[in-house]
C-alpha positions, 0 to 999 in steps of 0.5 A, spaced: 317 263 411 317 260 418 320 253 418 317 248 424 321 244 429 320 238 426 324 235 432 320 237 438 314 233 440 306 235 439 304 238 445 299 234 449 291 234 449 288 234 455 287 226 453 293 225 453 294 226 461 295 220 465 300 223 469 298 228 474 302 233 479 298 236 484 303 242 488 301 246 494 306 252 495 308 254 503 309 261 502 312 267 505 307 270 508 305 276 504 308 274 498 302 269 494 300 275 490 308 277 487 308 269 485 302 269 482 303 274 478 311 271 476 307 264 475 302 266 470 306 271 466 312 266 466 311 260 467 304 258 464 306 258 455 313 257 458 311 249 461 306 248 456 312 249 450 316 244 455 310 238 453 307 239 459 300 241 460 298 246 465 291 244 468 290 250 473 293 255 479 288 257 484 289 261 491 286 257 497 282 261 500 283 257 507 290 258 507 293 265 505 299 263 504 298 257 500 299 256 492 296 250 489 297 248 481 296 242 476 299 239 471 300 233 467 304 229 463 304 224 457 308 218 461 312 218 467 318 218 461 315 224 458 315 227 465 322 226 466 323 230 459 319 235 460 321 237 467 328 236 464 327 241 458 323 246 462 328 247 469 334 246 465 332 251 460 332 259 460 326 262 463 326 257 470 334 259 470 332 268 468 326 268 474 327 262 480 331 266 484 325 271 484 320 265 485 324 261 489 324 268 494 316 268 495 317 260 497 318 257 504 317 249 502 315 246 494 315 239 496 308 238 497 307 233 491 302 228 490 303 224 483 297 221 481 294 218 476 285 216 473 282 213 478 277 210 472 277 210 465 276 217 463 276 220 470 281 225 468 280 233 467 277 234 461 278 241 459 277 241 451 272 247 451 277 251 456 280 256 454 285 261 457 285 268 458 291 271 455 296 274 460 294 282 461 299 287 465 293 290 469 293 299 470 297 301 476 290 304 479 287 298 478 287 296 485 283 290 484 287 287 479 293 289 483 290 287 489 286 281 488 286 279 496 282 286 495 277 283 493 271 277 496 274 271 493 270 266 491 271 259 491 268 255 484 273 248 486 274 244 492 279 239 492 279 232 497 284 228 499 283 221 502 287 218 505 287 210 504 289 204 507 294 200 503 290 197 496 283 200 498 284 205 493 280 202 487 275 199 491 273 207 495 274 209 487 269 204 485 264 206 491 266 213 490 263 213 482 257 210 485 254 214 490 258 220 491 258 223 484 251 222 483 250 226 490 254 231 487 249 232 481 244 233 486 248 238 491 249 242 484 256 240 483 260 236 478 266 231 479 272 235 474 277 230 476 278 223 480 285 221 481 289 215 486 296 215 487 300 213 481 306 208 485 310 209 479 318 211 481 318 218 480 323 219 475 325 227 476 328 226 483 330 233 483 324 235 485 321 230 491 315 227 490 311 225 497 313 218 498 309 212 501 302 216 500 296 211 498 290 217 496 283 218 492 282 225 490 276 228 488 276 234 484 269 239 484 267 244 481 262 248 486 257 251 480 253 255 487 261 259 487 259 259 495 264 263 499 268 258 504 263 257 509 257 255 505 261 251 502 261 244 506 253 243 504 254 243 497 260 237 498 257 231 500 260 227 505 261 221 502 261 218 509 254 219 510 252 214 503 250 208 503 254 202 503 261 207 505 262 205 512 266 200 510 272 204 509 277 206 514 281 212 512 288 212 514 288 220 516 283 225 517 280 227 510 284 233 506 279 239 503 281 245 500 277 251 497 279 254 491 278 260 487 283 260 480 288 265 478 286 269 472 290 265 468 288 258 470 285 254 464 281 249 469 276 254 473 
């Protein structure tokens, strides 16, 4: 008869996620697929034990040397625990040198928070592949590089000027999602800046940030370069010009790993 761990706590729902890690990886050129590979065989089930939600891992298709991954947290004192329990245990300590091999810089790190009410990820219906060792001949699963990647999520970052963040929320709510509709998208995911004091400062967060990210699912699936139609410019909508940006609008295109729970 197998007796639960009473002592560890209920792995987190996906509403239960008001803490957000947005993560993008400089890399080692060559070296994105050896650490996809690492990360969904190793990491995915290992993290998720710690309490932490894995939310998606993604290839930028603009950016072949760049990781890019989602996870949450319950709270930032739950953060702190989990980090605590995942980078202090046995798997992180088994395979960082292999990961940390394929890495130039780790410390692209936005912490973010629901821009409004129920804007965060829902994934209820989400469910993940199980982790598959490919056949050796198979070149394109050995080999996704291989292949046409397609992109089914865009992610845009704006920078703000400071406190701007809820009322470009509000507007953005208002006449960017209804667009987004139109251009056959949908809105997965609306984030700002979460201010709080990051509370496991052995992994440094980006400090004085002030963002909006919007997180979009491209139901067209349009290569990188019919992509830009199917986002709208939100500085083209009415009543939006009244907004200055603190910095040129980050947009990545995105094509999810085969492991990857957000797609």
């Amino acid at each position: 008869m197998t007796v639960l761990d009473t002592t560890l706590p209920a792995p987190i729902s996906v509403e239960d996620v008001p803490v957000v890690e947005l993560r993008r990886y400089a890399l080692v050129p060559g070296q994105r697929e050896t650490l996809i590979e690492l990360f969904d065989r190793e990491f995915v089930e290992t993290q998720e034990a710690a309490n932490i939600k894995m939310i998606g891992q993604f290839r930028d298709l603009g950016r072949p040397d760049t990781f890019v991954w989602l996870r949450g947290f319950a709270s930032m004192d739950a953060r702190r625990q989990a980090l605590g329990s995942f980078y202090d245990g046995p798997v992180w300590a088994r395979h960082r040198n292999q990961a940390n091999a394929t890495m130039v810089s780790s410390d692209d790190v936005l912490l973010l928070k629901p821009a409004w009410p129920g804007s965060g990820f829902d994934l209820t219906d989400a469910t993940r592949p199980v982790a598959a060792r490919p056949a050796a001949n198979d070149a394109r699963l050995t080999n996704p590089a291989s292949e046409r990647l397609l992109a089914s999520i865009s992610i845009e970052i704006h920078h703000l000027e400071p406190d701007a963040g809820p009322d470009f929320a509000s507007s953005y709510r208002a006449l960017a999602v209804p667009a987004l509709r139109e251009a056959s998208a949908c809105l997965l995911g609306a984030y700002l800046t979460e201010p709080a004091e990051n509370t496991f400062p052995r992994l440094p967060v980006r400090e004085n940030e002030n963002v909006f990210v919007s997180v979009i699912g491209l139901n067209r699936r349009p290569d990188r370069q019919d992509s830009a139609s199917t986002v709208p410019d939100l500085s083209s909508l009415p009543g939006s010009g009244r907004f200055v940006f603190a910095r040129t609008i980050e947009t990545l295109w995105l094509s999810p790993t085969s492991r990857s729970l957000l797609r």
